[in-house]
VOSE-279977 format. One record per residue (C-alpha): x, y, z; residue in three letters. Coordinates in steps of 0.5 Angstrom, whole numbers, plus 2048, in hexadecimal, padded with zeros to 3 digits. Layout:
BEGIN
XYZAla
...
***
This chain:
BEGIN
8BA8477D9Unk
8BA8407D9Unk
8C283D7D8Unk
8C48377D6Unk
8CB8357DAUnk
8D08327D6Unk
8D882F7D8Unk
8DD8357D7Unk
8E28307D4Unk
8DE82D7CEUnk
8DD8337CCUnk
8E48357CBUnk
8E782E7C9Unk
8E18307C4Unk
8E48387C2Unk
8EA8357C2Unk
8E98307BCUnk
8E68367B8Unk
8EC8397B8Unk
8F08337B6Unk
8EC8337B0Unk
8EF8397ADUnk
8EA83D7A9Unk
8EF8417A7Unk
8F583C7A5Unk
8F18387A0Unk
8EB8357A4Unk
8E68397A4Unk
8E18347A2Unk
8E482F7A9Unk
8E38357ADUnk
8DC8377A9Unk
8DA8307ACUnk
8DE82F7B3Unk
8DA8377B4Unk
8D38337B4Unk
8D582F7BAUnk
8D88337C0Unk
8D68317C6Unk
8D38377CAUnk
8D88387D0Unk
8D483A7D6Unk
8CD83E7D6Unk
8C983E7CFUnk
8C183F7CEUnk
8BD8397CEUnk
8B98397C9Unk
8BF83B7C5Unk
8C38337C6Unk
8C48327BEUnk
8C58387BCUnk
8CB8397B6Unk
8D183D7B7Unk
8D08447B4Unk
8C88437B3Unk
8C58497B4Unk
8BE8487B8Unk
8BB84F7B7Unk
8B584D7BAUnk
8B884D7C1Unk
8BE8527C0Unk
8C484D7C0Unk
8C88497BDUnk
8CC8447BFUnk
8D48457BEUnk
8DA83F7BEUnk
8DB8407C6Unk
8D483D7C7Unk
8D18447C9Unk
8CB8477C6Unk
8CD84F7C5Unk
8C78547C3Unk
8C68567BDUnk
8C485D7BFUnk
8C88627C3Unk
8CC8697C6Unk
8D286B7C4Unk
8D68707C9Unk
8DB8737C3Unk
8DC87A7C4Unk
8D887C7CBUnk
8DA87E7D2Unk
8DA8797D8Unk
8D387C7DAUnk
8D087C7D3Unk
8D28757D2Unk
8CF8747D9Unk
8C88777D6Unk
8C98737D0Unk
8CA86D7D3Unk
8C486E7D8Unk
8BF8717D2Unk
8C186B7CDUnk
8BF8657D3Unk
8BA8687D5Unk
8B78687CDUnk
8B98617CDUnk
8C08607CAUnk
8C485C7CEUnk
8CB85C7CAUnk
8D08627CCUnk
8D68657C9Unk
8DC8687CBUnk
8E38687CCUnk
8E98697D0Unk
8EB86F7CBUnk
8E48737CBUnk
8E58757D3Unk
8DE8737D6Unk
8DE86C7D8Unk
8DC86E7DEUnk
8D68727DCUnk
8D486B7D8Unk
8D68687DFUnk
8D286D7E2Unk
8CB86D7DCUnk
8CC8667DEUnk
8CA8677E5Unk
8C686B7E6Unk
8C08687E0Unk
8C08627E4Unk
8C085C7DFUnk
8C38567E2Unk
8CB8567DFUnk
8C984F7DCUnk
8C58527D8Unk
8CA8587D5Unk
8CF8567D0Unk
8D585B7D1Unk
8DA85B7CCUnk
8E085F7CDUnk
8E88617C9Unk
8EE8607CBUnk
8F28677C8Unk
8F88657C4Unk
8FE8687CAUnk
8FA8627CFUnk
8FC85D7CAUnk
90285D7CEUnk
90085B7D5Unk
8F98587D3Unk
8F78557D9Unk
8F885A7DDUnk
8F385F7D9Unk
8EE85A7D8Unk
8EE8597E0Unk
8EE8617E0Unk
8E78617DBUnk
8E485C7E0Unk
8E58617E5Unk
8E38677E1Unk
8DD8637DFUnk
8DB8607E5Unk
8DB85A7E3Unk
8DD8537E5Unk
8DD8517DCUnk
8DE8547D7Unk
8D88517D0Unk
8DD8537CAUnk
8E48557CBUnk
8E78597C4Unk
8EE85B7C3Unk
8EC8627BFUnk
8F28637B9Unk
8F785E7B7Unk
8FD8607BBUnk
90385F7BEUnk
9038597C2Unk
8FC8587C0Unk
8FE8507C0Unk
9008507C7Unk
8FA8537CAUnk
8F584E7C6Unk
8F98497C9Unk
8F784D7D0Unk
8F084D7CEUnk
8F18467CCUnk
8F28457D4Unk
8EE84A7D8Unk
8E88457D3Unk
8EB83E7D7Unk
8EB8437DDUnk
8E38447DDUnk
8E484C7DCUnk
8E284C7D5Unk
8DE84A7D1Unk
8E084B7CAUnk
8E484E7C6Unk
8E58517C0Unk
8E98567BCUnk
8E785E7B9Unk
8E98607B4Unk
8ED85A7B1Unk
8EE8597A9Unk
8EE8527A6Unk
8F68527A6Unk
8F68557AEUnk
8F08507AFUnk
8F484A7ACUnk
8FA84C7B0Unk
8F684C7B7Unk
8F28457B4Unk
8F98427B3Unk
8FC8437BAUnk
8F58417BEUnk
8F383D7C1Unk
8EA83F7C3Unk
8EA8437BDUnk
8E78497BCUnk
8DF8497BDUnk
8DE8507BAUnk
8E18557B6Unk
8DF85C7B6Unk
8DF8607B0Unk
8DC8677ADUnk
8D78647AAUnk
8D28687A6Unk
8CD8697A0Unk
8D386D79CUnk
8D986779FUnk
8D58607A0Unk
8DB85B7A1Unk
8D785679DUnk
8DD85379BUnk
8E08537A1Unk
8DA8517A5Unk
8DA84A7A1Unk
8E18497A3Unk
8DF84A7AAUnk
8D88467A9Unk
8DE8407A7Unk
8E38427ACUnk
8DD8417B2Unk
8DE8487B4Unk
8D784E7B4Unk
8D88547B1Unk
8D685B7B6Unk
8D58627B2Unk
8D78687B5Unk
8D586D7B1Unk
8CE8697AFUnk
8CB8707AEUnk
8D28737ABUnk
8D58777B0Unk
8D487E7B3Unk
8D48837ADUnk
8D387D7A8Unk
8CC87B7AAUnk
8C88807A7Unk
8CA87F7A0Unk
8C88777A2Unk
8C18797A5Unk
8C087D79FUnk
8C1877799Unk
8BC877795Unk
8BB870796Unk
8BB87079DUnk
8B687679EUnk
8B1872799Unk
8B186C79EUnk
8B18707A4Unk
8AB8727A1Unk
8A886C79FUnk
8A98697A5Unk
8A786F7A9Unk
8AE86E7ADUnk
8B38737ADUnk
8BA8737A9Unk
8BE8717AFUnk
8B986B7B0Unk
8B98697A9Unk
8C18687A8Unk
8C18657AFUnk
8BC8607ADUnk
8C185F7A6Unk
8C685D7ABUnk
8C38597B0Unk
8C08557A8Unk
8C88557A5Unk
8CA8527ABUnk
8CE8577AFUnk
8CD8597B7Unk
8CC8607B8Unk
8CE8657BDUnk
8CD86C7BBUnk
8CF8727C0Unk
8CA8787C2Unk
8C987B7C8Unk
8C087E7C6Unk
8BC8797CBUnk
8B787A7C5Unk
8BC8777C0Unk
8BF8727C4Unk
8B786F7C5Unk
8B58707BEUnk
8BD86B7BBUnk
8BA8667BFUnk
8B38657BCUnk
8B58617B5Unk
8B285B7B7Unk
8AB85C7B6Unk
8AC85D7AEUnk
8B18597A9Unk
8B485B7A2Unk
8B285779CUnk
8B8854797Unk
8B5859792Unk
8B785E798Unk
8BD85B79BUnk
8C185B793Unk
8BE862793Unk
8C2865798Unk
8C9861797Unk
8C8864790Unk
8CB86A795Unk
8D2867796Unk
8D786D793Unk
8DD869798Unk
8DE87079BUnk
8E18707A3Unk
8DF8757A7Unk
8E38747ACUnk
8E98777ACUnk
8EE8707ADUnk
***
């Protein structure tokens, strides 16, 4: 993978703007314009020079977040399985191309993800590893961050979230905000924060949020929140692309998806990840089938119509699965 070198300090001078520009607090056209301009802080693709903050380039699996990094598309989530599960995911979804892992501090297996990593033999360069930080690390940030590291086996981290909005959640952005300027990590986001929490964060921060990650789905699409962030800057990440464990049956089985996972000759699970990747959102959904696994990657050799794509945002009910 050919890199292009850029100076660290451009790029934060530049994030840093941004986040002055305040889309929440009345500027959203200043930060819509100053998102377009963020100067890549270290190593982008070199063939992807001019391409605009949020730009989804669903040709090549990525897109290009207000860090300057580009973050693939399509990827693992690791929600719910054991450390030696999360190992086999993570190994089975590198071996089949994918190259976005997801994890978190809370699930218990970053050292399966570490693990999985190792083994497939991908260059780390390659790999695009997102970690949570749980809401009882807010406290002493910098310490659980350096302990993820360890975990991981790695010396940086692509894309750090805060999980929930919590007690000193503000303390632990702002020790996000350093770990960045100290080369550990890359990005940083949030999950799980509403407009009014996101707003909060926004206010206080000096890089704003990359990334906010949010259950997003057929049946809760986020359409409204997703222009926001679009203004703000920020890529929207779904969990729950599929609808989660217990409820992704039921999405399977929607007469409209069903009817295009026919006429596409894909399935349902390929039809609705392709929907997302068309509206916009990054996708990671969890599974430990090796055949699913590979078969979730492979949306990229077919698209949806605008026909189609009105279709199934038809299916918006605004129900969360979740349980948060």
């Amino acid at each position: 993978m050919k890199l292009l070198k850029i100076s660290k300090f451009i790029g934060l001078v530049a994030i840093s703007m941004l986040g002055l520009a305040g889309c929440g607090l009345g500027g959203e056209s200043a930060a819509k314009e100053n998102a377009t301009k963020v100067s890549a802080p270290a190593q982008v693709h070199e063939d992807a020079k001019d391409v605009q903050i949020g730009q989804f380039d669903i040709d090549h699996d990525r897109v290009r977040l207000n860090s300057g990094y580009d973050m693939p598309l399509v990827g693992i989530g690791t929600w719910a399985i054991s450390d030696s599960e999360a190992e086999e995911s993570v190994y089975t979804a590198l071996a089949s191309g994918m190259r976005l892992i997801d994890t978190a501090v809370v699930y218990g297996n970053e050292r399966g993800v570490g693990r999985g990593i190792k083994r497939s033999g991908v260059p780390r360069e390659e790999i695009f590893i997102t970690t949570k930080l749980w809401t009882p690390d807010y406290e002493d940030a910098e310490h659980s961050i350096d302990r993820c590291l360890e975990r991981l086996g790695t010396t940086y981290i692509d894309l750090l979230l805060l999980h929930y909005p919590a007690a000193n959640d503000e303390k632990a952005y702002q020790a996000m905000e350093r770990v960045v300027k100290a080369g550990k990590v890359r990005s940083i986001g949030l999950s799980n924060f509403f407009r009014e929490d996101f707003d909060r964060i926004l206010k206080m921060a000096e890089i704003p949020p990359a990334v906010d990650q949010m259950e997003t789905h057929l049946h809760h699409q986020n359409v409204e929140l997703k222009k926001y962030l679009d203004s703000c800057g920020t890529v929207l990440e779904s969990w729950f692309p599929l609808g989660g464990r217990g409820q992704t049956e039921m999405m399977f089985n929607e007469p409209v998806v069903q009817k295009l996972a026919k006429e596409h000759g894909k399935s349902p699970a390929q039809i609705i990840l392709r929907w997302h990747l068309q509206a916009g959102h990054v996708v990671m959904p969890g599974s430990t089938n090796a055949a699913h696994i590979k078969e979730n990657y492979e949306i990229f050799d077919f698209s949806l119509t605008e026909d189609e794509m009105q279709e199934l945002s038809r299916l918006e009910r605004n129900a969360l699965y979740g349980g948060y």
